[in-house]
mmCIF file as Biopython writes it, N, C-alpha, C and O atoms, coordinates in Angstrom:
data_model
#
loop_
_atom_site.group_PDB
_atom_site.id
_atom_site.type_symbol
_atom_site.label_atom_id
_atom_site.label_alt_id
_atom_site.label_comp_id
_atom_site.label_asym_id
_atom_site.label_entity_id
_atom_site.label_seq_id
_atom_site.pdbx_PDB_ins_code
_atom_site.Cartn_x
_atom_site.Cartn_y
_atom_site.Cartn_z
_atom_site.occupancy
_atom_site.B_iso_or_equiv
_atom_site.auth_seq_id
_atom_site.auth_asym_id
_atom_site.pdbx_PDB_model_num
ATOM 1   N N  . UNK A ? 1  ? -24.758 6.451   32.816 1.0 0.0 1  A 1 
ATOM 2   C CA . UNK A ? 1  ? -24.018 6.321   31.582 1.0 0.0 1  A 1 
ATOM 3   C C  . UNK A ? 1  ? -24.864 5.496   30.612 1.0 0.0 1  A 1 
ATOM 4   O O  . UNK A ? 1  ? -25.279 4.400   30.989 1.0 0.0 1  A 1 
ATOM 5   N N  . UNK A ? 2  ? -25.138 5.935   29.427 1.0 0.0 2  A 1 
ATOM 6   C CA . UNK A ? 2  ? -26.045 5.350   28.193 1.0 0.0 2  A 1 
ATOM 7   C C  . UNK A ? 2  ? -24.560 4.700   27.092 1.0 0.0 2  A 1 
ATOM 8   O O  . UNK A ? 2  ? -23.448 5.227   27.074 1.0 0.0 2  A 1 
ATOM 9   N N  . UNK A ? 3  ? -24.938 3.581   26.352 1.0 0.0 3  A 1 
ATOM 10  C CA . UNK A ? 3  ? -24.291 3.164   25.472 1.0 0.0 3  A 1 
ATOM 11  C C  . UNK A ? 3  ? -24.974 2.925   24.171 1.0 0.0 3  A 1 
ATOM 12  O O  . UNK A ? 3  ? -25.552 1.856   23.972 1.0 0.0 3  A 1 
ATOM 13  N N  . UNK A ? 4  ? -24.935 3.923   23.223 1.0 0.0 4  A 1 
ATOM 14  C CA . UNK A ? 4  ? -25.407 4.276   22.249 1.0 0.0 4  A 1 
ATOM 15  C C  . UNK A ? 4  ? -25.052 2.671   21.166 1.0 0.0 4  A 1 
ATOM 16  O O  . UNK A ? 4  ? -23.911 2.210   21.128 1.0 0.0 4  A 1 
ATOM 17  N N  . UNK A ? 5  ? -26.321 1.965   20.316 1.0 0.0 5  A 1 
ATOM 18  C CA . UNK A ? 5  ? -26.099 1.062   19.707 1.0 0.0 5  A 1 
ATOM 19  C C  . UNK A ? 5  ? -26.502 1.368   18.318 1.0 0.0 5  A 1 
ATOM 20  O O  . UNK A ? 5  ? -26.814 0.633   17.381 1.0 0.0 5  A 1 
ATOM 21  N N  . UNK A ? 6  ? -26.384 3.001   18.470 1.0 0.0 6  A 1 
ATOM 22  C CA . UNK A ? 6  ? -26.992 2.969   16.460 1.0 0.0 6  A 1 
ATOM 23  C C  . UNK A ? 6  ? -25.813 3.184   15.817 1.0 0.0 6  A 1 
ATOM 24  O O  . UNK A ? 6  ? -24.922 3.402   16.638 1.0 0.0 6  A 1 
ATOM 25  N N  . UNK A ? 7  ? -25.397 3.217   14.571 1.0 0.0 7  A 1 
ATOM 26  C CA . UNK A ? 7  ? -24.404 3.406   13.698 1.0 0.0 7  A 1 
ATOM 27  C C  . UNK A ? 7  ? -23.329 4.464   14.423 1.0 0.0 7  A 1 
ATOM 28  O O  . UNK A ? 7  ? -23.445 5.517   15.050 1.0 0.0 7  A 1 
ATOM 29  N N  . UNK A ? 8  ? -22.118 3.536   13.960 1.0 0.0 8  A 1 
ATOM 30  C CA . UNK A ? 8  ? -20.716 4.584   14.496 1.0 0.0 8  A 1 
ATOM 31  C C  . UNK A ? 8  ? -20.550 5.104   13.323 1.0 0.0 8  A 1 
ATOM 32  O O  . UNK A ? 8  ? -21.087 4.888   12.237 1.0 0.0 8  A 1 
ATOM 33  N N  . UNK A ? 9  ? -19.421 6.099   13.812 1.0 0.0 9  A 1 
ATOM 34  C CA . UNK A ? 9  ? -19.302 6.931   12.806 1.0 0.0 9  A 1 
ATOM 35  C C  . UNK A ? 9  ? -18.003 6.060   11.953 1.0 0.0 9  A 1 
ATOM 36  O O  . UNK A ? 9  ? -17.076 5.464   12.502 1.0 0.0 9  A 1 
ATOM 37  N N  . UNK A ? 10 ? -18.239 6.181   10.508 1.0 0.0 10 A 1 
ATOM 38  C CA . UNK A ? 10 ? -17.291 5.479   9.544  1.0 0.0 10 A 1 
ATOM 39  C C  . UNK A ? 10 ? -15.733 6.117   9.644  1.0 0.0 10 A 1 
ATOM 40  O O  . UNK A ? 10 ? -15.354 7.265   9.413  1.0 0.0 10 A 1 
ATOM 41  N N  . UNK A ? 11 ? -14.905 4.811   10.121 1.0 0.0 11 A 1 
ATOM 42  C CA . UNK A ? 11 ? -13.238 5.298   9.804  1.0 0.0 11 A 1 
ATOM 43  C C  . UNK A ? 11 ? -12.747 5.705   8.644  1.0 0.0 11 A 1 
ATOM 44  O O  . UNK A ? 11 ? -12.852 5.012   7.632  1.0 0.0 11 A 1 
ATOM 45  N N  . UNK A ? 12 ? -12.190 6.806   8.657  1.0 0.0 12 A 1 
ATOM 46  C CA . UNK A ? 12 ? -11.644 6.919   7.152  1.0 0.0 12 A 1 
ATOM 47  C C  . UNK A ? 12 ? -10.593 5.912   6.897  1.0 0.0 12 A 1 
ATOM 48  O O  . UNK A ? 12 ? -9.689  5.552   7.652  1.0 0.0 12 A 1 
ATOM 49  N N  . UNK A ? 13 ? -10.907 5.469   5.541  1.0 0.0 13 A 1 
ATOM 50  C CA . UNK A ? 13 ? -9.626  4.550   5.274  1.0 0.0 13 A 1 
ATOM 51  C C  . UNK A ? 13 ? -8.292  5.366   4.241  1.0 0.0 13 A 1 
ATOM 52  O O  . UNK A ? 13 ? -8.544  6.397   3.617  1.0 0.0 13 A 1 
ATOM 53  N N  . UNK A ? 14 ? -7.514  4.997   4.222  1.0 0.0 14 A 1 
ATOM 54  C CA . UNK A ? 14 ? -6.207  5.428   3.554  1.0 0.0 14 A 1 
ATOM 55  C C  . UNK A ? 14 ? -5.149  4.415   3.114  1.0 0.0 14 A 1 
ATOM 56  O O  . UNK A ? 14 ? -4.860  3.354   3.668  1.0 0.0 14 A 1 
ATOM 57  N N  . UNK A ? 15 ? -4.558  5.025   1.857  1.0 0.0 15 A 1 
ATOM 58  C CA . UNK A ? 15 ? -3.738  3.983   1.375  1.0 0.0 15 A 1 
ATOM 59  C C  . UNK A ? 15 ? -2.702  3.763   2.313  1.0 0.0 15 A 1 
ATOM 60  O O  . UNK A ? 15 ? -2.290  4.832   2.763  1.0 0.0 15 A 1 
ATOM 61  N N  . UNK A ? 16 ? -2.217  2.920   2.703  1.0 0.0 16 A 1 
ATOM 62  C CA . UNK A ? 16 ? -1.361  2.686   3.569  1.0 0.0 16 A 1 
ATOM 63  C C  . UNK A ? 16 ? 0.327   1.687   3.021  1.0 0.0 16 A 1 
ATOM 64  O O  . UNK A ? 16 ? 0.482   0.675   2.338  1.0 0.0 16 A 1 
ATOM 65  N N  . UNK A ? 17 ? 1.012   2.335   3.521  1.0 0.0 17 A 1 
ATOM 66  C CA . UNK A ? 17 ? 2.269   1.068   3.490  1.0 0.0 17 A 1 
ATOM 67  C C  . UNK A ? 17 ? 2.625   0.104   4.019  1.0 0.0 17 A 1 
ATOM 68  O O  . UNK A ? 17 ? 2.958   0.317   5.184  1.0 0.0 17 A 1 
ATOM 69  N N  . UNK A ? 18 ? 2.750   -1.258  3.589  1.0 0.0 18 A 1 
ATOM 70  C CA . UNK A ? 18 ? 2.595   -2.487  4.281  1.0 0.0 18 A 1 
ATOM 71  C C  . UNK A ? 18 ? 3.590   -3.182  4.188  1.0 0.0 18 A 1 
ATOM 72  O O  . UNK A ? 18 ? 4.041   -2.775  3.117  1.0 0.0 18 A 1 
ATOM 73  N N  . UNK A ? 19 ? 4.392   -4.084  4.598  1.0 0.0 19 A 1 
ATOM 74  C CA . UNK A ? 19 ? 4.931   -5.282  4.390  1.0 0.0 19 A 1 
ATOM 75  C C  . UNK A ? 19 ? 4.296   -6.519  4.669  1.0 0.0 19 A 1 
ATOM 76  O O  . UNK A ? 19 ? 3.752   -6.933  5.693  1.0 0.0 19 A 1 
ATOM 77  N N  . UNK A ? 20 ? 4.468   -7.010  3.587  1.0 0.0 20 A 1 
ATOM 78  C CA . UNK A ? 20 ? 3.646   -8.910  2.898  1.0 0.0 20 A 1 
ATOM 79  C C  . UNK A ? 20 ? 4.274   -9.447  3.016  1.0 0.0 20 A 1 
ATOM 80  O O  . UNK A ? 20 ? 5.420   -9.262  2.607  1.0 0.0 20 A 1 
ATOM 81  N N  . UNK A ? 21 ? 3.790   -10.669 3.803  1.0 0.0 21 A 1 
ATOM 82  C CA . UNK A ? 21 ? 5.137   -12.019 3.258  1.0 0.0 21 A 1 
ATOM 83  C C  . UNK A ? 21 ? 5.067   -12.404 2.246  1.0 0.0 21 A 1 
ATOM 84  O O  . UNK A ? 21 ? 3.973   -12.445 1.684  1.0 0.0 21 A 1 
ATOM 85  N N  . UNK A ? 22 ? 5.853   -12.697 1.827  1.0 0.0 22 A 1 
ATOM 86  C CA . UNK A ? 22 ? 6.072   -13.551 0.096  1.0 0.0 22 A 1 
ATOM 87  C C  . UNK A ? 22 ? 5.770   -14.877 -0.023 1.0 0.0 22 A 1 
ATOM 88  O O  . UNK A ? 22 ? 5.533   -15.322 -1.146 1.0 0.0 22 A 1 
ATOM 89  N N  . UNK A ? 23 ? 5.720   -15.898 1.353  1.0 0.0 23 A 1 
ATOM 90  C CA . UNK A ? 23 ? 5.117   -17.270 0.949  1.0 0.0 23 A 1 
ATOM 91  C C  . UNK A ? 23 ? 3.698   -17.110 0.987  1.0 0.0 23 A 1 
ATOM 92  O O  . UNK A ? 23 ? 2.917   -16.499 1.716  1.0 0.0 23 A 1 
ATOM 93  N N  . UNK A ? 24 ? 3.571   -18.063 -0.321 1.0 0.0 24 A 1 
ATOM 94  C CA . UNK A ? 24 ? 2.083   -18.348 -0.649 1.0 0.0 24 A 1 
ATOM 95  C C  . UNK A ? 24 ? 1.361   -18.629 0.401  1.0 0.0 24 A 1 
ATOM 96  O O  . UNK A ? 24 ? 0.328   -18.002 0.638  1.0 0.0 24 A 1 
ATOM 97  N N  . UNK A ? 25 ? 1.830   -19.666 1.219  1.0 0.0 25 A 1 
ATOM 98  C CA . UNK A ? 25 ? 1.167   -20.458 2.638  1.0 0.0 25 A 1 
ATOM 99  C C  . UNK A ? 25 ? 0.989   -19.071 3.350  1.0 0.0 25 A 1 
ATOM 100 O O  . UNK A ? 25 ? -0.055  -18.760 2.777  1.0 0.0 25 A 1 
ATOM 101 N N  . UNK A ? 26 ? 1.185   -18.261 3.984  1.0 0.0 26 A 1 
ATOM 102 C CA . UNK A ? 26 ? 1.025   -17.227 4.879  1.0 0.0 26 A 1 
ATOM 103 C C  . UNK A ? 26 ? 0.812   -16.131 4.520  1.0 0.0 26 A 1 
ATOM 104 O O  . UNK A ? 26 ? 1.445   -15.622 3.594  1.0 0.0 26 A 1 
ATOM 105 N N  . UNK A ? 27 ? -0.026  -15.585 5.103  1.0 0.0 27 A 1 
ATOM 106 C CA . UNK A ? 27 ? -1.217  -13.829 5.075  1.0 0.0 27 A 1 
ATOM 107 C C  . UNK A ? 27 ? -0.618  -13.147 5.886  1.0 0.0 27 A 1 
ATOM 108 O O  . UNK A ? 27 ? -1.053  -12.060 6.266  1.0 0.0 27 A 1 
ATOM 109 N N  . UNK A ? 28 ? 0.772   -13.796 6.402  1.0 0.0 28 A 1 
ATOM 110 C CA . UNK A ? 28 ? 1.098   -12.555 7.375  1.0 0.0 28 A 1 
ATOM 111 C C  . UNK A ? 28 ? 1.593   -10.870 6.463  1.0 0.0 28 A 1 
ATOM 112 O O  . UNK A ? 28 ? 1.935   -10.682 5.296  1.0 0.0 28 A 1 
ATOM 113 N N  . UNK A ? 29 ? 1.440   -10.006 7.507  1.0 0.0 29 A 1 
ATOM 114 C CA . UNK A ? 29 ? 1.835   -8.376  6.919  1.0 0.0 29 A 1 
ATOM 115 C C  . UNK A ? 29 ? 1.208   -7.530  8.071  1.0 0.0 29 A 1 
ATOM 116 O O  . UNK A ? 29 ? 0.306   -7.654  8.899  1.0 0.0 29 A 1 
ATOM 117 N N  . UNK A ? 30 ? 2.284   -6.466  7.649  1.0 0.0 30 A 1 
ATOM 118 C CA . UNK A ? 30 ? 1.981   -5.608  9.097  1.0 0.0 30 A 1 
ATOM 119 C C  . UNK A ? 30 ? 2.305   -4.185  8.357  1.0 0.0 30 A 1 
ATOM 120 O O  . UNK A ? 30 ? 2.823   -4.101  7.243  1.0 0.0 30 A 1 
ATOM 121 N N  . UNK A ? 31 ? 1.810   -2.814  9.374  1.0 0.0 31 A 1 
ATOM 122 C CA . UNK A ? 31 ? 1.873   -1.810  8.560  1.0 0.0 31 A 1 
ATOM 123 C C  . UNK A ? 31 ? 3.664   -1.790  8.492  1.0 0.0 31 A 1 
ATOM 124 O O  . UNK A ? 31 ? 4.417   -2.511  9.148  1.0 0.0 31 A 1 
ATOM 125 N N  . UNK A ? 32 ? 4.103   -0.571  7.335  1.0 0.0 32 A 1 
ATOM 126 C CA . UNK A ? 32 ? 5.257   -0.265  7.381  1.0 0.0 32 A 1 
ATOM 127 C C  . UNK A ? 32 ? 6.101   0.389   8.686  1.0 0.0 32 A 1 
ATOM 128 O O  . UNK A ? 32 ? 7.203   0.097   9.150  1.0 0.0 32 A 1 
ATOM 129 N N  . UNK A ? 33 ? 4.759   1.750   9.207  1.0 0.0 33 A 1 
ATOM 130 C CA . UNK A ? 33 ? 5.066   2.139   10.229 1.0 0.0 33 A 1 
ATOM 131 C C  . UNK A ? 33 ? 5.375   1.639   11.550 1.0 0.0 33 A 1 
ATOM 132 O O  . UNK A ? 33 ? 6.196   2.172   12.296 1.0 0.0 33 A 1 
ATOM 133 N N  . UNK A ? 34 ? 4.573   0.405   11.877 1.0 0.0 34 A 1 
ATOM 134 C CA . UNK A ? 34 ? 4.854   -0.376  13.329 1.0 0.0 34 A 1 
ATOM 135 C C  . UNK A ? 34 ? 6.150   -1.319  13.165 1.0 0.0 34 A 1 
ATOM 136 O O  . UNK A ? 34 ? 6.752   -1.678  14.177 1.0 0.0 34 A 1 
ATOM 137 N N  . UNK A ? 35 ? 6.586   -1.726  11.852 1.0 0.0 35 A 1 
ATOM 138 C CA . UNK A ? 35 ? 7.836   -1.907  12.275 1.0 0.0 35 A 1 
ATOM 139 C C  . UNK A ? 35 ? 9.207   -1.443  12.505 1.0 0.0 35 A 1 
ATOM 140 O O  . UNK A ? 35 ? 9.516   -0.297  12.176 1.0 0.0 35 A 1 
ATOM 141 N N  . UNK A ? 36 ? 10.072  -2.258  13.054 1.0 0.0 36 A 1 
ATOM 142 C CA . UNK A ? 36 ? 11.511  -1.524  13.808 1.0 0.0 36 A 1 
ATOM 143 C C  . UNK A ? 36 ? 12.583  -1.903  12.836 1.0 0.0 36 A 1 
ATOM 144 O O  . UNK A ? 36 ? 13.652  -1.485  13.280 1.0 0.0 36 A 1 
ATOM 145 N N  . UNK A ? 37 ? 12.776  -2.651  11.455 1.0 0.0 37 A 1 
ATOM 146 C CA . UNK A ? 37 ? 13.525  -3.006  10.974 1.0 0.0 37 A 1 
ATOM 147 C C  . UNK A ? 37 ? 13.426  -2.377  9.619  1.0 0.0 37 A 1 
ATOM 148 O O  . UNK A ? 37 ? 12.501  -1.611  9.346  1.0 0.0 37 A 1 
ATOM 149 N N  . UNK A ? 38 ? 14.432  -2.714  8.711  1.0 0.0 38 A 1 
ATOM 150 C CA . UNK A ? 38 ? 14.503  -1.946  7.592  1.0 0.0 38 A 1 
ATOM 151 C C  . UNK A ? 38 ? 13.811  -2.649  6.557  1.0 0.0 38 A 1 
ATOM 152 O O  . UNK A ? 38 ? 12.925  -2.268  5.791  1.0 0.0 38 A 1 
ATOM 153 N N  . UNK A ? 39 ? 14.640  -4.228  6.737  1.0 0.0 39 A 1 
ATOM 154 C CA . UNK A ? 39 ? 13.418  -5.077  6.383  1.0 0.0 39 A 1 
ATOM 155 C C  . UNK A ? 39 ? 13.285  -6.024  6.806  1.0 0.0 39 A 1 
ATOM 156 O O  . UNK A ? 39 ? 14.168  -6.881  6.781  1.0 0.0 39 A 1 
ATOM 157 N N  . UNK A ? 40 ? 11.409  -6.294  7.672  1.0 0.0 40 A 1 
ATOM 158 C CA . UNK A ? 40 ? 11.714  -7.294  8.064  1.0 0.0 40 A 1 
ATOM 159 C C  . UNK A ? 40 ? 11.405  -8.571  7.896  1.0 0.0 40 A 1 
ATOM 160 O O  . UNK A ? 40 ? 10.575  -8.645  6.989  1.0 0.0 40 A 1 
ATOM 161 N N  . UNK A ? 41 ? 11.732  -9.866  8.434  1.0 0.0 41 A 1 
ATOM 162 C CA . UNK A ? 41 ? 11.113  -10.989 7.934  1.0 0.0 41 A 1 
ATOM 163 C C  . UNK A ? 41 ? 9.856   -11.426 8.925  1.0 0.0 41 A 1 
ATOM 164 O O  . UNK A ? 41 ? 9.781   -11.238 10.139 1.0 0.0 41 A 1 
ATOM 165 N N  . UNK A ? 42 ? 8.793   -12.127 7.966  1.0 0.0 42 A 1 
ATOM 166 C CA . UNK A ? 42 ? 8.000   -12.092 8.851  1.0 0.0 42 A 1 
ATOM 167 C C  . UNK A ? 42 ? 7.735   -13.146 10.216 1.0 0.0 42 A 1 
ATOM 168 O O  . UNK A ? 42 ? 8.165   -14.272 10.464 1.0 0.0 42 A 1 
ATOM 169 N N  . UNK A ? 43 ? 6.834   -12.229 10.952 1.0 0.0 43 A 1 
ATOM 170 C CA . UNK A ? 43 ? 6.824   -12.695 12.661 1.0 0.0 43 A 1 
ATOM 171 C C  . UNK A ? 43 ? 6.311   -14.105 12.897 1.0 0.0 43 A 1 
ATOM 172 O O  . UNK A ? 43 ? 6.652   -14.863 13.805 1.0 0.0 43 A 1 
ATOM 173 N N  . UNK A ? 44 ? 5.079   -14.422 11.533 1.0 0.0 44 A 1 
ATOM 174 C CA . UNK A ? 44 ? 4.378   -15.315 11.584 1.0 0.0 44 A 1 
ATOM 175 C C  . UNK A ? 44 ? 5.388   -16.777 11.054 1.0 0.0 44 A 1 
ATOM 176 O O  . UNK A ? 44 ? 5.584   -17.742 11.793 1.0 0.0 44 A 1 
ATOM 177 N N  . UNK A ? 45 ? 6.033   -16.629 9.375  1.0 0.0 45 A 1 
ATOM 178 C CA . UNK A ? 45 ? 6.439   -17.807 9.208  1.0 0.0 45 A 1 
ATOM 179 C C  . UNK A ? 45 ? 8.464   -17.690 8.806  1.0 0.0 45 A 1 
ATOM 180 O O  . UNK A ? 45 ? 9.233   -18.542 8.359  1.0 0.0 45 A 1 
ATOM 181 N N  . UNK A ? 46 ? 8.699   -16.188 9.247  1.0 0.0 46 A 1 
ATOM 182 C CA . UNK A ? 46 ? 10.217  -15.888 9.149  1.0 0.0 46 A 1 
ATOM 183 C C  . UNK A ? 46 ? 10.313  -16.287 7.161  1.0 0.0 46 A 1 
ATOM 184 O O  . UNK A ? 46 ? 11.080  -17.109 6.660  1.0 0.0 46 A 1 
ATOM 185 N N  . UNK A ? 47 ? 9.645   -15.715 6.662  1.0 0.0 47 A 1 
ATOM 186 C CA . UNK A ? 47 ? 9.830   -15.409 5.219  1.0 0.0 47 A 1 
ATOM 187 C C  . UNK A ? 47 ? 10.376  -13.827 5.026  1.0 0.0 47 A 1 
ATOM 188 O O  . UNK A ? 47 ? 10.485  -12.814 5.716  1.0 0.0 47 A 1 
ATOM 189 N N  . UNK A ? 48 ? 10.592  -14.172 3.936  1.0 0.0 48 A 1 
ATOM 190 C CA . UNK A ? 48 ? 10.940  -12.292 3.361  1.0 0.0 48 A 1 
ATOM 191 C C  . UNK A ? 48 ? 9.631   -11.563 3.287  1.0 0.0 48 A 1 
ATOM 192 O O  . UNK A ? 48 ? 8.524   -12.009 2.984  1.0 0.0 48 A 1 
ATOM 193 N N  . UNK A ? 49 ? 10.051  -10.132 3.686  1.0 0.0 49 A 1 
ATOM 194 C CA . UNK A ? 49 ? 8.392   -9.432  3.227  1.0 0.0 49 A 1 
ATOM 195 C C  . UNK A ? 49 ? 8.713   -8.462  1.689  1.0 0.0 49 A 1 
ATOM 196 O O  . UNK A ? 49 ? 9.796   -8.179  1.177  1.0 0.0 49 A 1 
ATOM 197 N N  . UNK A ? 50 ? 7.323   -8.125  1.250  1.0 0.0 50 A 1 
ATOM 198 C CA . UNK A ? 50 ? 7.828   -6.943  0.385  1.0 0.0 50 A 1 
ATOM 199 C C  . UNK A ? 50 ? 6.715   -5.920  0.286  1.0 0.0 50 A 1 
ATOM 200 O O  . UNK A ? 50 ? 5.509   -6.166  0.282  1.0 0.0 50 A 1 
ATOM 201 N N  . UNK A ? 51 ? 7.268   -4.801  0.211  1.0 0.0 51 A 1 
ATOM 202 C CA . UNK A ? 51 ? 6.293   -3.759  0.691  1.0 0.0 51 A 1 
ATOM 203 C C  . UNK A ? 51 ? 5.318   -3.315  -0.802 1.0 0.0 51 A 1 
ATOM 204 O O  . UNK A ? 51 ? 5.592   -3.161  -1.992 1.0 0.0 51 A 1 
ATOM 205 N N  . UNK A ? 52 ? 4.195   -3.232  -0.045 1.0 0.0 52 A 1 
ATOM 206 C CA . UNK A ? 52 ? 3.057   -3.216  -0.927 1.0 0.0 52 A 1 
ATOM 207 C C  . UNK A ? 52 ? 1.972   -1.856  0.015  1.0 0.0 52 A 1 
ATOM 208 O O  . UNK A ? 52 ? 2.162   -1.494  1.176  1.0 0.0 52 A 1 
ATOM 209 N N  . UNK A ? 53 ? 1.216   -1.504  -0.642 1.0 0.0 53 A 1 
ATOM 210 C CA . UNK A ? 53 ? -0.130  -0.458  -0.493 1.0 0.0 53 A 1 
ATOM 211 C C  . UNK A ? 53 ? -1.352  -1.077  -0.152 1.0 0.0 53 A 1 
ATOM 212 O O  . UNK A ? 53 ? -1.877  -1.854  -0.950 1.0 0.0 53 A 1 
ATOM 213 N N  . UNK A ? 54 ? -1.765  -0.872  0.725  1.0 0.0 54 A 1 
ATOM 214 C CA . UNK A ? 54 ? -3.387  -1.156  0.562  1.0 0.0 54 A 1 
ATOM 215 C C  . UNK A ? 54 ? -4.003  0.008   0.880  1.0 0.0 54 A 1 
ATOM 216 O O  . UNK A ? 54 ? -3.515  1.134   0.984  1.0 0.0 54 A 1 
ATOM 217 N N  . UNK A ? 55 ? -5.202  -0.390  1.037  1.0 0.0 55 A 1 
ATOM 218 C CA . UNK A ? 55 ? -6.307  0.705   2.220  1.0 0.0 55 A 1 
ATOM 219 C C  . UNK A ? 55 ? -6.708  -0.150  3.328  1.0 0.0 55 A 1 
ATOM 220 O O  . UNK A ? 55 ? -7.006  -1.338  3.450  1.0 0.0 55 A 1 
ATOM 221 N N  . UNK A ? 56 ? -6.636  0.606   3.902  1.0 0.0 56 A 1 
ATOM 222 C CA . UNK A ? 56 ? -6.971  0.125   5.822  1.0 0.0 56 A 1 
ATOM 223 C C  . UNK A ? 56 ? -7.724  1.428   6.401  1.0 0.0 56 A 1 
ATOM 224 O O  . UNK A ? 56 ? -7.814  2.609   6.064  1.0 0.0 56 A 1 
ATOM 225 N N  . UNK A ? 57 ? -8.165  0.705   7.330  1.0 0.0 57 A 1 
ATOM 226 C CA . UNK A ? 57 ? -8.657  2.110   8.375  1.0 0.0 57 A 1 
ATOM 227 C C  . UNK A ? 57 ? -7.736  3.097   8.535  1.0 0.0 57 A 1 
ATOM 228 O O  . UNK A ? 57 ? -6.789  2.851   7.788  1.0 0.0 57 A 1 
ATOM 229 N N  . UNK A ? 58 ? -7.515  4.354   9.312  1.0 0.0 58 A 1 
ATOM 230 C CA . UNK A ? 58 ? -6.645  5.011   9.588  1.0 0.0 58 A 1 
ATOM 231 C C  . UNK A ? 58 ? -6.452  5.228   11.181 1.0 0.0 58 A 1 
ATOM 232 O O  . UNK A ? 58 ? -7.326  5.631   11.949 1.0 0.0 58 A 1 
ATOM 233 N N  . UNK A ? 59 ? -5.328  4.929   11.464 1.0 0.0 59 A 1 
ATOM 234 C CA . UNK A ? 59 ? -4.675  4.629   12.932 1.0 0.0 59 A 1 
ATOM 235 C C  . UNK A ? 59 ? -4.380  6.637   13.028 1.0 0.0 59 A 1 
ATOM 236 O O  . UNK A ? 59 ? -3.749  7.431   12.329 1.0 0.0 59 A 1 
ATOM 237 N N  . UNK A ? 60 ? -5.324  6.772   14.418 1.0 0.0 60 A 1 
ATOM 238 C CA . UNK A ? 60 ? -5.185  8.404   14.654 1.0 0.0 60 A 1 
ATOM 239 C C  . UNK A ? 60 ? -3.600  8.062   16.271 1.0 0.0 60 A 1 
ATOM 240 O O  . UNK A ? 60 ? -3.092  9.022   16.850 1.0 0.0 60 A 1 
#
């Protein structure tokens, strides 16, 4: 078995749906899809989230 160390191949990224926490103090956010709630608060500091877009890799 060989383990190839030259360039991988690039993830496509895509806009994605997210939920943000709203306190300044915390970066927490997670995609829209992995969560189970409608809305939830976040895991990290139990603030409100609010859903926002980014680009991220794309989860196959």
């Amino acid at each position: 078995m060989s383990f190839s160390r030259g360039p991988k191949e690039p993830v496509p990224e895509v806009e994605t749906n997210i939920w943000s926490c709203t306190s300044d103090d915390c970066q927490g956010w997670m995609r829209e899809s992995y969560s189970f709630e409608e809305e939830p608060t976040c895991p990290l500091c139990k603030s409100t989230m609010q859903k926002e877009v980014r680009i991220l890799p794309e989860l196959k």
